[in-house]
C-alpha positions as CSV (number, residue, x, y, z in Angstrom):
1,X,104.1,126.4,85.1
2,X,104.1,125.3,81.7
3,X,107.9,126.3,81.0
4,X,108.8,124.6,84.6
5,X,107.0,121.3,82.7
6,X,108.3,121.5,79.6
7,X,111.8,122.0,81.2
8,X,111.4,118.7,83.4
9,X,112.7,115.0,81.6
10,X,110.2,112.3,81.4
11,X,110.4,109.4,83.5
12,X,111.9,107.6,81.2
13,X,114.8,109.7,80.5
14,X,115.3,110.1,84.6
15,X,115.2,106.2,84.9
16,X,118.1,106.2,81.5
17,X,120.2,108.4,82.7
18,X,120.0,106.4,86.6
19,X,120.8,103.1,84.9
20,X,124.0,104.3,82.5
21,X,125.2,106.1,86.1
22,X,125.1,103.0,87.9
23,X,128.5,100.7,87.4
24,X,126.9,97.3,86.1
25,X,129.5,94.9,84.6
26,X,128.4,92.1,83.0
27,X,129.3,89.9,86.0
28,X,127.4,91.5,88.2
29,X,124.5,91.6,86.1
30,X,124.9,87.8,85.6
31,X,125.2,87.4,89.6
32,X,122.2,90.0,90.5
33,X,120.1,87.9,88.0
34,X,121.3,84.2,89.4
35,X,120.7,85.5,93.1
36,X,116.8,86.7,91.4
37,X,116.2,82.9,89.9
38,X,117.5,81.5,93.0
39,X,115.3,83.2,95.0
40,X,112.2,82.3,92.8
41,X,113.1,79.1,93.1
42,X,113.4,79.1,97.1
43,X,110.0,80.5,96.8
44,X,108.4,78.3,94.7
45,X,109.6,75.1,96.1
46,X,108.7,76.2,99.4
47,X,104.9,76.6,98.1
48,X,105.0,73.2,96.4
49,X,106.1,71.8,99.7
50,X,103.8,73.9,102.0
51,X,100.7,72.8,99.6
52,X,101.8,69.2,100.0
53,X,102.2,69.5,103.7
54,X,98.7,70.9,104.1
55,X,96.0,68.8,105.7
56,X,93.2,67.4,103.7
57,X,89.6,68.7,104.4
58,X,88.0,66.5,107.1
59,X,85.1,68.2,106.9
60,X,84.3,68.3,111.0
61,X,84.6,71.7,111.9
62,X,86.3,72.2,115.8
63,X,83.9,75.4,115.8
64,X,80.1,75.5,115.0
65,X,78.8,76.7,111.8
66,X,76.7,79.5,113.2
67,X,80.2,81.2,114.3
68,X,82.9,80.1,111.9
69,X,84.5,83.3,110.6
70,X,83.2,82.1,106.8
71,X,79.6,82.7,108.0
72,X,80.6,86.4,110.4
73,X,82.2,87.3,106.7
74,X,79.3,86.4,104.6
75,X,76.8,88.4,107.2
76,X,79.5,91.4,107.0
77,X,79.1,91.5,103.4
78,X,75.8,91.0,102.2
79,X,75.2,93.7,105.1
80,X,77.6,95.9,102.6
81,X,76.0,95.3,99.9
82,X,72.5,96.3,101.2
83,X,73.9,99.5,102.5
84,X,75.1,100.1,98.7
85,X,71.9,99.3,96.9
86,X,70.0,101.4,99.2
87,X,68.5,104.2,98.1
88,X,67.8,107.3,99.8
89,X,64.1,108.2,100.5
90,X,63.1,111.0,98.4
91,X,65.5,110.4,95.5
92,X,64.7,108.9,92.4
93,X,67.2,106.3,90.5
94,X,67.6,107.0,86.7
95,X,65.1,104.6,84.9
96,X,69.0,103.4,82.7
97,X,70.5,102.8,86.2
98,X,67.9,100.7,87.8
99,X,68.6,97.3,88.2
100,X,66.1,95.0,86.7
């Protein structure tokens, strides 16, 4: 197993020799990395707009408070994180691991 390991090219190597096989003029490297920017761009302006386009906080809630998913989330969770502080009957927590 050792040989078969020792016979095998690191990742980096593999990824080398994939790169100098692929036919990358510097044309197309210039075009692949305008088309990356442009999309970055697309992106980001589309955030800027989206975050201006959101509606402000009016505070008045179409749904109660006692069912908004916030509160079904909160329940959910510090539900979790009893289950995970529990501690089994008959076992004894490490006086370093106890939380104080």
């Amino acid at each position: 197993m050792y040989d078969i390991i020792k016979q095998t090219p690191p990742v980096r190597e593999k990824y080398a020799a994939q790169l100098a096989a692929r036919p990358v003029t510097a044309e197309a490297a210039k075009a692949e990395a305008d088309a990356a920017y442009a999309k970055l761009t697309e992106v980001q302006q589309a955030l800027r707009r989206g975050a201006r386009a959101r509606p402000a906080k009016s505070g008045a809630s179409c749904e109660p408070p006692w069912r908004s998913p916030r509160r079904r989330r909160c329940r959910v969770l510090t539900r979790v994180n009893e289950a995970l502080l529990a501690v089994p009957d008959g076992f004894t927590v490490h006086p370093k691991l106890k939380r104080s």
